[in-house]
HTML snippet that shows the backbone in 3Dmol.js (N, CA, C, O; Angstrom):
<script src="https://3Dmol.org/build/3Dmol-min.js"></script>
<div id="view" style="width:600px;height:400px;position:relative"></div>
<script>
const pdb = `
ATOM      1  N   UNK A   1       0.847  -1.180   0.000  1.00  0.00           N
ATOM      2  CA  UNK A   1       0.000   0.000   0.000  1.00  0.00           C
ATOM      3  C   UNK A   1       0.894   1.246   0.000  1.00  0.00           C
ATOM      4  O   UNK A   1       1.974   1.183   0.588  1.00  0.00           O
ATOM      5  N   UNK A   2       0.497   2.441  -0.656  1.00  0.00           N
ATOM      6  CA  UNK A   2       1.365   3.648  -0.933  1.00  0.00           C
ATOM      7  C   UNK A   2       0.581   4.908  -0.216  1.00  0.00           C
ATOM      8  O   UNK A   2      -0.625   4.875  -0.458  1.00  0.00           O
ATOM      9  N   UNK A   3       0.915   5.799   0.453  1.00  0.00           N
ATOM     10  CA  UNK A   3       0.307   6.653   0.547  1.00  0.00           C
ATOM     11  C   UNK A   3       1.054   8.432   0.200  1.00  0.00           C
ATOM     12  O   UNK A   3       2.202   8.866   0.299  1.00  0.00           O
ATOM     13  N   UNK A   4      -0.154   9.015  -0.189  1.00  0.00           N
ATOM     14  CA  UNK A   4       1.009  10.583  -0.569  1.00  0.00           C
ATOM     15  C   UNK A   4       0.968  11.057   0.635  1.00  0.00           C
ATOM     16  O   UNK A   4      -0.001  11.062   1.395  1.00  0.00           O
ATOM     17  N   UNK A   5       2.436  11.618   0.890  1.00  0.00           N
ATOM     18  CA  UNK A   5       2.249  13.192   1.824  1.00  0.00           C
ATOM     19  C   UNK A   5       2.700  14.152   1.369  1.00  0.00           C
ATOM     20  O   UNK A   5       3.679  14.321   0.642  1.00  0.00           O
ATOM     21  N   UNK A   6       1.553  15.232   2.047  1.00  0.00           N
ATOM     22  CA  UNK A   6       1.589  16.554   0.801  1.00  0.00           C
ATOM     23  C   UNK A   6       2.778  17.463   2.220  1.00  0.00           C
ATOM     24  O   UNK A   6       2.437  17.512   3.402  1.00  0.00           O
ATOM     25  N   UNK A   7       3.737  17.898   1.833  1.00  0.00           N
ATOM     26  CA  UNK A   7       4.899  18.784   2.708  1.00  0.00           C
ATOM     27  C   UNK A   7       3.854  20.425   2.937  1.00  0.00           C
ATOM     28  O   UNK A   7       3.162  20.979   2.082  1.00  0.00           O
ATOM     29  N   UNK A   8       4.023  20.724   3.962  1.00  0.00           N
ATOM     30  CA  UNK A   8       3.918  22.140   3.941  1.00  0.00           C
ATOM     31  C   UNK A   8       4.849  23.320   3.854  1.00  0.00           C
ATOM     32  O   UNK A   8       4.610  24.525   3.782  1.00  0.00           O
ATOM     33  N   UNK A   9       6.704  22.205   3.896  1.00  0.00           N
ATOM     34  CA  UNK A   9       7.617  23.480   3.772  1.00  0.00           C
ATOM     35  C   UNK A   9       8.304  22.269   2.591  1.00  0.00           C
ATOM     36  O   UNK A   9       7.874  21.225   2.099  1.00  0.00           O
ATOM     37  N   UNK A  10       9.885  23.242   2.443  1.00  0.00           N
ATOM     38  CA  UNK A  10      10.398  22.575   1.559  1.00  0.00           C
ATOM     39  C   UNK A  10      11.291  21.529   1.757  1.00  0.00           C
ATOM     40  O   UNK A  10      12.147  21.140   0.962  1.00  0.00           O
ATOM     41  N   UNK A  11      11.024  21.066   2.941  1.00  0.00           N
ATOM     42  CA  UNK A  11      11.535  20.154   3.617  1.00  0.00           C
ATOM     43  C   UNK A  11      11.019  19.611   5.108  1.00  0.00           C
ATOM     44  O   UNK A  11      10.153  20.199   5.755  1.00  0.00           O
ATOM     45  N   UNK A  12      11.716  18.346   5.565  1.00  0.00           N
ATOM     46  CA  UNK A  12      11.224  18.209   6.785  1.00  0.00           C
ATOM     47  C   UNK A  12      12.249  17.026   7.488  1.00  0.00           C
ATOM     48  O   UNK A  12      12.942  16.280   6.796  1.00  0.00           O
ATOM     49  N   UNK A  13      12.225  16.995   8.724  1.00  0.00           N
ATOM     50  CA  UNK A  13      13.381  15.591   9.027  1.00  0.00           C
ATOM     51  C   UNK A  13      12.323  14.661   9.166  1.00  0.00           C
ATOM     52  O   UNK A  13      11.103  14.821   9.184  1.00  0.00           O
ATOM     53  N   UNK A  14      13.327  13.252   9.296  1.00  0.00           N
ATOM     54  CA  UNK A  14      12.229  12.150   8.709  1.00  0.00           C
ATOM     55  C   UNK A  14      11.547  12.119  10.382  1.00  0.00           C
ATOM     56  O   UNK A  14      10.367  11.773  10.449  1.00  0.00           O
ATOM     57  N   UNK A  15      12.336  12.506  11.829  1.00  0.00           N
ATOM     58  CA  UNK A  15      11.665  12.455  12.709  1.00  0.00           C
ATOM     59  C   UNK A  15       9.856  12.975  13.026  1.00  0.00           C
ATOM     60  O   UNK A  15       8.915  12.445  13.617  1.00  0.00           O
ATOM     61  N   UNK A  16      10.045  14.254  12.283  1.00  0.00           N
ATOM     62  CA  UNK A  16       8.915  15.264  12.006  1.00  0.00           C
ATOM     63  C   UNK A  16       8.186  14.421  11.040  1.00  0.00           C
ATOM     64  O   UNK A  16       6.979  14.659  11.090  1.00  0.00           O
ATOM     65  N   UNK A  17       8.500  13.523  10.184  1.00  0.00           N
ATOM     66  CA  UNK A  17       7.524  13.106   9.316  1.00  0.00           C
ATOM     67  C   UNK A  17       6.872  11.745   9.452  1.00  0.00           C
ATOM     68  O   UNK A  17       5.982  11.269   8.748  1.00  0.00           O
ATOM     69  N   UNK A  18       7.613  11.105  10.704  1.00  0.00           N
ATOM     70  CA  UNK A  18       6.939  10.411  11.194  1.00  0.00           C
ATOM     71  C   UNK A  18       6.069  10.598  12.490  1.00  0.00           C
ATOM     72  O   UNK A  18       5.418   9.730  13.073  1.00  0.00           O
ATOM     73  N   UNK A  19       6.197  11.854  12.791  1.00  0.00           N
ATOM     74  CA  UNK A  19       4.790  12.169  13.740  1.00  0.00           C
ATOM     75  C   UNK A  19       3.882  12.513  12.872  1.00  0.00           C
ATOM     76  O   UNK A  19       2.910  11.758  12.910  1.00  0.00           O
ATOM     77  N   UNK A  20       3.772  13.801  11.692  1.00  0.00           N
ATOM     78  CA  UNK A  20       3.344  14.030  10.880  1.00  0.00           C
ATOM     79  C   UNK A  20       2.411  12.895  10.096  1.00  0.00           C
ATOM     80  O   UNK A  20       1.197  12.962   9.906  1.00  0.00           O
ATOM     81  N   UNK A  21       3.155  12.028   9.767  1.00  0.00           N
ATOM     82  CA  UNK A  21       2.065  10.971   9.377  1.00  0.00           C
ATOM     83  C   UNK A  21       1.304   9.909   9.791  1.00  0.00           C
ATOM     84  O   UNK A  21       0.689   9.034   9.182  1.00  0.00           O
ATOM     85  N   UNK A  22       1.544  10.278  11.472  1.00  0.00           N
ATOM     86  CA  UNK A  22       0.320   9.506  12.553  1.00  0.00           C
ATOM     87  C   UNK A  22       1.050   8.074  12.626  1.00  0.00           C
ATOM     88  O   UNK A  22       0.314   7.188  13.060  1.00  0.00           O
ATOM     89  N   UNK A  23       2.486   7.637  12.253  1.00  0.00           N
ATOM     90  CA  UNK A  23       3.121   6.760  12.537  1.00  0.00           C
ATOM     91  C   UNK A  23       3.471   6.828  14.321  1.00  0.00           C
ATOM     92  O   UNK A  23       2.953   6.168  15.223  1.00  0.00           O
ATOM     93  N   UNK A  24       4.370   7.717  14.378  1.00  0.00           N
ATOM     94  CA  UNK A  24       4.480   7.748  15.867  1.00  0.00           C
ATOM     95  C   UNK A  24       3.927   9.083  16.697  1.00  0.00           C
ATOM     96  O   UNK A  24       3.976  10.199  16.179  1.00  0.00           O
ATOM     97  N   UNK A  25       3.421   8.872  17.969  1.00  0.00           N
ATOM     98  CA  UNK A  25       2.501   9.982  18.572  1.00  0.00           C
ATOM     99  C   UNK A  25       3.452  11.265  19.360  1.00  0.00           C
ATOM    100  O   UNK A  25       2.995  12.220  19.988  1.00  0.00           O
ATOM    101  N   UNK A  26       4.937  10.928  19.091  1.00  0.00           N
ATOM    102  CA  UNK A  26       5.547  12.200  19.998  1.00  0.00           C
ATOM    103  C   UNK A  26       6.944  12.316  19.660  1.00  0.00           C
ATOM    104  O   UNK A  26       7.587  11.421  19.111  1.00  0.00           O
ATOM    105  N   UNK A  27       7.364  13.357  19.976  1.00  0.00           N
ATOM    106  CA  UNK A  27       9.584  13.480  19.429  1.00  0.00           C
ATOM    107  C   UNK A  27       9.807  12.172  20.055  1.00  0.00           C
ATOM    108  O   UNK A  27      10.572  11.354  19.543  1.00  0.00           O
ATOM    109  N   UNK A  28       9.175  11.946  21.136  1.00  0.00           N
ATOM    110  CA  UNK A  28       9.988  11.142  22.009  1.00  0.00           C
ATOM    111  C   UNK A  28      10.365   9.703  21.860  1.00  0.00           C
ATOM    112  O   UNK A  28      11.129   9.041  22.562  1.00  0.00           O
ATOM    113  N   UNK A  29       9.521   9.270  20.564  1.00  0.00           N
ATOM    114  CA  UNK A  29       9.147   8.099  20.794  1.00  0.00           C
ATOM    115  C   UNK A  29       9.926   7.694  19.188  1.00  0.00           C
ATOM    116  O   UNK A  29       9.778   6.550  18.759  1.00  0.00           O
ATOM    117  N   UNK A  30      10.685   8.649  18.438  1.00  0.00           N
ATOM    118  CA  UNK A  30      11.459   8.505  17.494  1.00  0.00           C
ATOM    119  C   UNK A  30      12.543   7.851  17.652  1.00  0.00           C
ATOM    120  O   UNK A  30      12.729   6.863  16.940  1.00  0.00           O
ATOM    121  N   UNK A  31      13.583   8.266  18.683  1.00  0.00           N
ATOM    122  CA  UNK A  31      14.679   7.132  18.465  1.00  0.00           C
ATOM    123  C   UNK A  31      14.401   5.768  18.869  1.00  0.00           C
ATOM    124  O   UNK A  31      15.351   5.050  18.556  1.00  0.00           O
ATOM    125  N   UNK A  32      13.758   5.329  19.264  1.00  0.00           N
ATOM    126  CA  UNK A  32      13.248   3.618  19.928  1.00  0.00           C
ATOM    127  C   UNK A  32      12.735   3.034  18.702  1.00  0.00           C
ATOM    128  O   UNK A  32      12.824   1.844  18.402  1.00  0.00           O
ATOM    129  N   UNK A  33      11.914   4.418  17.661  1.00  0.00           N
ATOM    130  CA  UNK A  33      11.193   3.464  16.446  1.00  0.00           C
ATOM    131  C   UNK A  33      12.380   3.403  15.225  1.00  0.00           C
ATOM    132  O   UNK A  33      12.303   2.485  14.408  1.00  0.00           O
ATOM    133  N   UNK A  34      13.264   4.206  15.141  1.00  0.00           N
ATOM    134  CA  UNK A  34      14.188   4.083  14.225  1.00  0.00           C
ATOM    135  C   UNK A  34      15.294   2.584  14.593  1.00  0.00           C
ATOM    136  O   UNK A  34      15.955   2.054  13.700  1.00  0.00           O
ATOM    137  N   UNK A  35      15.302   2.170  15.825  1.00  0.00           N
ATOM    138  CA  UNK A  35      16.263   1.254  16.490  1.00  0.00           C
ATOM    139  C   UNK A  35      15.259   0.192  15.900  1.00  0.00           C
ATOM    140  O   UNK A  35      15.580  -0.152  14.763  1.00  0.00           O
ATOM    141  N   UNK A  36      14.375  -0.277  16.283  1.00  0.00           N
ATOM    142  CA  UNK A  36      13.447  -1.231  15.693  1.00  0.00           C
ATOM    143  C   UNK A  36      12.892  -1.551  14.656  1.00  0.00           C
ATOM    144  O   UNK A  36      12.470  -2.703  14.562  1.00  0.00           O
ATOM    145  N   UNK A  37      12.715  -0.556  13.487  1.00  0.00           N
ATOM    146  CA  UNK A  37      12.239  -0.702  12.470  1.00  0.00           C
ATOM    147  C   UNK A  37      13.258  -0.561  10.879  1.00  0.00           C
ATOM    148  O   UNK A  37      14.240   0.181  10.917  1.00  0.00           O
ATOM    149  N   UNK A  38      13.015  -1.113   9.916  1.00  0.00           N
ATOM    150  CA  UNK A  38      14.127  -0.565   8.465  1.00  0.00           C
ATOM    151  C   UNK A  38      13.293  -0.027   8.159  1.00  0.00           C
ATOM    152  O   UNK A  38      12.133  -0.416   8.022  1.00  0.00           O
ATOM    153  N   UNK A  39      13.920   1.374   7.930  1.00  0.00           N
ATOM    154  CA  UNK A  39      13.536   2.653   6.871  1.00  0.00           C
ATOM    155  C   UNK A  39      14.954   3.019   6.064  1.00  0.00           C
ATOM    156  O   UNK A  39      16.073   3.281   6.505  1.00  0.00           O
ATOM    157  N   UNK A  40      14.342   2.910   4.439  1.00  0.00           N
ATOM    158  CA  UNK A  40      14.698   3.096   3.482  1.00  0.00           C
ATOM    159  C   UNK A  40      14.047   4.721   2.843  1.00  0.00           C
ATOM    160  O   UNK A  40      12.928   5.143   2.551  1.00  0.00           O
ATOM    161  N   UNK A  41      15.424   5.272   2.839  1.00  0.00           N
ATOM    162  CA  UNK A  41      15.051   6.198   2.199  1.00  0.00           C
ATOM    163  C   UNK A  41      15.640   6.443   0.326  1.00  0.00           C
ATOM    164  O   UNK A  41      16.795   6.505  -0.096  1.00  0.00           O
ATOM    165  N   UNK A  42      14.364   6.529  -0.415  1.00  0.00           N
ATOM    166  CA  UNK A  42      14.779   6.316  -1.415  1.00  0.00           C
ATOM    167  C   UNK A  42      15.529   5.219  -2.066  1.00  0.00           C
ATOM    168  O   UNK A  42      16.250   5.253  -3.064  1.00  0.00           O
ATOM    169  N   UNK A  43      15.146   4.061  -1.149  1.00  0.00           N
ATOM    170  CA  UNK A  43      15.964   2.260  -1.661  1.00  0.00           C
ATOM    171  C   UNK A  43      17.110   2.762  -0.858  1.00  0.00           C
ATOM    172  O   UNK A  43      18.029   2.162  -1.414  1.00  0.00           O
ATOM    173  N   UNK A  44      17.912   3.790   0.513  1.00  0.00           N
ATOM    174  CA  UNK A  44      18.927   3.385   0.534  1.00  0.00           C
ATOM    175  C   UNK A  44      18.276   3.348   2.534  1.00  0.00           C
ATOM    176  O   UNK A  44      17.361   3.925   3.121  1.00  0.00           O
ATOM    177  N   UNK A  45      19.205   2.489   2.903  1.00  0.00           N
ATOM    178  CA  UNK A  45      18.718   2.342   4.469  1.00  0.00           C
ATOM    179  C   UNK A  45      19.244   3.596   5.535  1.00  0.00           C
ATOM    180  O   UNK A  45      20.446   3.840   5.638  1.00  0.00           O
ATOM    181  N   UNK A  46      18.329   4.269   6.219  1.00  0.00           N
ATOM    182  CA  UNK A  46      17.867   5.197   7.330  1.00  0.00           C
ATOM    183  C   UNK A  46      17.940   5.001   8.433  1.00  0.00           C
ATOM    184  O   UNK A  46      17.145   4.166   8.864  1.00  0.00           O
ATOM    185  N   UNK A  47      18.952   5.683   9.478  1.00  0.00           N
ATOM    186  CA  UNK A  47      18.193   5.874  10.444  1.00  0.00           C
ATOM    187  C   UNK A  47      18.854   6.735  11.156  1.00  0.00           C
ATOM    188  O   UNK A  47      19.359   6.423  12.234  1.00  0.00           O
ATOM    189  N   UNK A  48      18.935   7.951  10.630  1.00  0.00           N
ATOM    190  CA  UNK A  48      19.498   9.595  11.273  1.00  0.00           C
ATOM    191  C   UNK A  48      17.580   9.774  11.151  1.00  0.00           C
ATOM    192  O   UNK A  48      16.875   9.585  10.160  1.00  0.00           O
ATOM    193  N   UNK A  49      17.090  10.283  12.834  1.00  0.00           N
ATOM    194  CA  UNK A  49      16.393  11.459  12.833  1.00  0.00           C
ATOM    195  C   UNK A  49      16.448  12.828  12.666  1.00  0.00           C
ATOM    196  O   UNK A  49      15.894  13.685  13.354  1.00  0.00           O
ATOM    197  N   UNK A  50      17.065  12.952  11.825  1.00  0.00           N
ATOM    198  CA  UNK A  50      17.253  14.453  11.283  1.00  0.00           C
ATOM    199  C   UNK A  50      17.456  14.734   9.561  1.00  0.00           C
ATOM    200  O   UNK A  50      17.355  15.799   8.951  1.00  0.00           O
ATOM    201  N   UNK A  51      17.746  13.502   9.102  1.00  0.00           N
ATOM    202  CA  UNK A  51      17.650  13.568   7.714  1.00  0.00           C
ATOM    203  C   UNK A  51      16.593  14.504   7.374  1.00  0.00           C
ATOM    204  O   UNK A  51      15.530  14.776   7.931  1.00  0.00           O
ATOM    205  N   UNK A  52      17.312  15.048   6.022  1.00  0.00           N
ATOM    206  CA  UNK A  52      16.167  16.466   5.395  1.00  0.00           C
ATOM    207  C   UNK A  52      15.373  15.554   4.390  1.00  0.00           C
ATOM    208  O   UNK A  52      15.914  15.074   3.394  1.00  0.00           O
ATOM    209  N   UNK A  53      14.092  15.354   4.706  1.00  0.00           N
ATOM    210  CA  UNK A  53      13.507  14.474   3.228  1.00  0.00           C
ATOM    211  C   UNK A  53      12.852  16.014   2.555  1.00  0.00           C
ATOM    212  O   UNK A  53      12.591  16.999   3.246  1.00  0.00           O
ATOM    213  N   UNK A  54      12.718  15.943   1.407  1.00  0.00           N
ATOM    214  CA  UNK A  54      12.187  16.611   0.523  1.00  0.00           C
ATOM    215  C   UNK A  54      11.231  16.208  -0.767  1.00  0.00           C
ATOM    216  O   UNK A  54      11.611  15.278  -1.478  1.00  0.00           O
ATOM    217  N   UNK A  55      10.087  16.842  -1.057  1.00  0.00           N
ATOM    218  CA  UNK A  55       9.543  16.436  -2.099  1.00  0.00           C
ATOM    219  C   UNK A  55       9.994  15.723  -3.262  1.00  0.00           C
ATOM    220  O   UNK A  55      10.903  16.077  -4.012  1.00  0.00           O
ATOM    221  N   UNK A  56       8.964  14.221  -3.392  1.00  0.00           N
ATOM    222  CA  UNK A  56       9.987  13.243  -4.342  1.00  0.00           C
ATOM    223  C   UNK A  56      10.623  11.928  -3.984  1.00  0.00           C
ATOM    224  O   UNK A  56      10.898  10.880  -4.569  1.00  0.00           O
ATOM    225  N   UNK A  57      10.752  12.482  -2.647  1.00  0.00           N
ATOM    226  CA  UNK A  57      11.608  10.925  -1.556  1.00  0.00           C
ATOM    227  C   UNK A  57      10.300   9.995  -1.282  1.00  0.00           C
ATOM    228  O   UNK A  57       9.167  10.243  -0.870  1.00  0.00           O
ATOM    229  N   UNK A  58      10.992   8.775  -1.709  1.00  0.00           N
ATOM    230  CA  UNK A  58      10.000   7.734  -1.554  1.00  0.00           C
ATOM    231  C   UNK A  58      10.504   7.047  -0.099  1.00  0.00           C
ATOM    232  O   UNK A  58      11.613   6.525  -0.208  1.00  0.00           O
ATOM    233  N   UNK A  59       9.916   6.951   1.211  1.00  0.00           N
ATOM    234  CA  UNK A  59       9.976   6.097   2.183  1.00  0.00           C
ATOM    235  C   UNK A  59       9.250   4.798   1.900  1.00  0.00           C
ATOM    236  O   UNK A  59       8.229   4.609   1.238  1.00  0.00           O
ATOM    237  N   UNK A  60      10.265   3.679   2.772  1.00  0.00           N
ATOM    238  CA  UNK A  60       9.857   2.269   2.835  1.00  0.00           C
ATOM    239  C   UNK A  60       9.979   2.014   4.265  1.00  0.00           C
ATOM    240  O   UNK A  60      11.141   1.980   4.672  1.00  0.00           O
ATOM    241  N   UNK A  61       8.841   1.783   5.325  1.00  0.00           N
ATOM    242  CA  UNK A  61       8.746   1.849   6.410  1.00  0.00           C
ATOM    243  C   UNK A  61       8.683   0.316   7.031  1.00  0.00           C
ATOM    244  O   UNK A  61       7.557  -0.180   6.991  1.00  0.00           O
ATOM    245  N   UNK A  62       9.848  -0.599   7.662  1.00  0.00           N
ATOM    246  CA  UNK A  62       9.155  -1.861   7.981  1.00  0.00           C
ATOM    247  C   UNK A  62       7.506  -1.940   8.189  1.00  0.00           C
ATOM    248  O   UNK A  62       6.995  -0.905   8.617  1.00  0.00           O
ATOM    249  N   UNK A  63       6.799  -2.839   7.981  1.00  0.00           N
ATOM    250  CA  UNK A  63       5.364  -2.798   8.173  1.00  0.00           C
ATOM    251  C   UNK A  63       4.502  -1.823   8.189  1.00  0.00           C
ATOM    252  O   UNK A  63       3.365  -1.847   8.661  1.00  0.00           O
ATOM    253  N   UNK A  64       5.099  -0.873   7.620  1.00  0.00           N
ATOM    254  CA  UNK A  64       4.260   0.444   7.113  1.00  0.00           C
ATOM    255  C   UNK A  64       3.987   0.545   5.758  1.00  0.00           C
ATOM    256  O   UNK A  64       4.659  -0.118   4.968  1.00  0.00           O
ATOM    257  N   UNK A  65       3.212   1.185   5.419  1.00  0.00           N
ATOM    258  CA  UNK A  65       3.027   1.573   4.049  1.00  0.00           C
ATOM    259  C   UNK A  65       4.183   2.764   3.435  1.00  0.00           C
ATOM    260  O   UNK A  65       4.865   3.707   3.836  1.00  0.00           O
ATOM    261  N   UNK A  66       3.931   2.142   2.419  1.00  0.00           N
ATOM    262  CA  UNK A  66       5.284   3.069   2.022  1.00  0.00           C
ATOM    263  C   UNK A  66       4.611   4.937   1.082  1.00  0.00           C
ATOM    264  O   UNK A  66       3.752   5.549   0.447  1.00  0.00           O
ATOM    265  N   UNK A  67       5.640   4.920   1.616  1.00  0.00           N
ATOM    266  CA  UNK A  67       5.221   7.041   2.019  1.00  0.00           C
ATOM    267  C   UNK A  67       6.023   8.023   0.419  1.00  0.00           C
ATOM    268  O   UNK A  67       7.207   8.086   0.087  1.00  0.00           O
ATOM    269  N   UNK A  68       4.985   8.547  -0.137  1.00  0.00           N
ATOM    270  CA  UNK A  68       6.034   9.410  -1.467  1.00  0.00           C
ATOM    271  C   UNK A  68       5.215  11.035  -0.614  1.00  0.00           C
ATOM    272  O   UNK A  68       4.070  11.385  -0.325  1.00  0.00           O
ATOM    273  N   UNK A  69       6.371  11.522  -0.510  1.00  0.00           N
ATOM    274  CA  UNK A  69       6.485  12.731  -0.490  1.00  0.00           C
ATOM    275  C   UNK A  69       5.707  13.824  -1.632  1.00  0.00           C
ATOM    276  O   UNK A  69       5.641  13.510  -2.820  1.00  0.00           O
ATOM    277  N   UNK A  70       5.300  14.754  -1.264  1.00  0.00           N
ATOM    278  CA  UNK A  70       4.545  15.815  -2.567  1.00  0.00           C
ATOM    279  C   UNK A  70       4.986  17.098  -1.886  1.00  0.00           C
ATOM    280  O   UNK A  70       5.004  17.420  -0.698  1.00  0.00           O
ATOM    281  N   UNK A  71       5.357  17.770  -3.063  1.00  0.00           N
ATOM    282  CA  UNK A  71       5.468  19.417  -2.742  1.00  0.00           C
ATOM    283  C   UNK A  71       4.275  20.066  -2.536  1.00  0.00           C
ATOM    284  O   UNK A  71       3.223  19.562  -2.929  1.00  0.00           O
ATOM    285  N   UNK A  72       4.312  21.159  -1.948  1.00  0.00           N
ATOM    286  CA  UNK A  72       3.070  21.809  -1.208  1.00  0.00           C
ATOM    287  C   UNK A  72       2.053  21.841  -2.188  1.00  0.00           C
ATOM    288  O   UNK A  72       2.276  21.203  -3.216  1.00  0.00           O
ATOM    289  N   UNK A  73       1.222  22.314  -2.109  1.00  0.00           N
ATOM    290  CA  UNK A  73       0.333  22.116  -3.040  1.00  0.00           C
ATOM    291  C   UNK A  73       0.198  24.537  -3.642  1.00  0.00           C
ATOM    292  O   UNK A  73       0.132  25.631  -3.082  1.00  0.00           O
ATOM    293  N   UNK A  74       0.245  23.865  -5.217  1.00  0.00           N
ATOM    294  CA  UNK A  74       0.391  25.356  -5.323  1.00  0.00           C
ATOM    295  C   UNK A  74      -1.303  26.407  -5.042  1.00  0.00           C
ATOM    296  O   UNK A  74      -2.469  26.111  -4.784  1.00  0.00           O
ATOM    297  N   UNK A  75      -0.650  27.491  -5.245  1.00  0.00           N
ATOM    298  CA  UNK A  75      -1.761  28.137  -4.552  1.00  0.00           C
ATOM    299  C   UNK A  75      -2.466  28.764  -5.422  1.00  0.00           C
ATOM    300  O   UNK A  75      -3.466  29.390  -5.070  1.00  0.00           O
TER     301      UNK A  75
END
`;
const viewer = $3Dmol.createViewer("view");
viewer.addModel(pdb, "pdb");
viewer.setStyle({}, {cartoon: {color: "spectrum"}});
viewer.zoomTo();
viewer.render();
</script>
């Protein structure tokens, strides 16, 4: 299963984008899920919470659905 996320800036760290996408519920709870889970960013393997993802980056989340990034939406 694939899902879009639409960015509201021109970037974001992947920590922020996994609260952001209702994966995990707080900052806090980011480094424990990066220790436990493979995330691929863009086919290559992740796990700095601070990486800049940007519109275009395809995430592959162990047992998650995998996440494509979208630039803001124009106005």
């Amino acid at each position: 299963m694939t899902r879009e996320i639409r960015l509201n800036s021109d970037e974001i760290t992947l920590g922020q984008l996994l609260k952001f996408a209702d994966i995990i519920s707080s900052g806090g709870e980011v480094k424990p899920f990066l220790a436990e889970h493979l995330i691929r960013v863009n086919g290559e393997r992740e796990n700095r919470r601070g990486r800049k993802l940007r519109a275009g980056d395809i995430l592959q989340i162990e047992g998650y659905e995998k996440l494509i990034l979208m630039g803001k939406e124009p106005v």
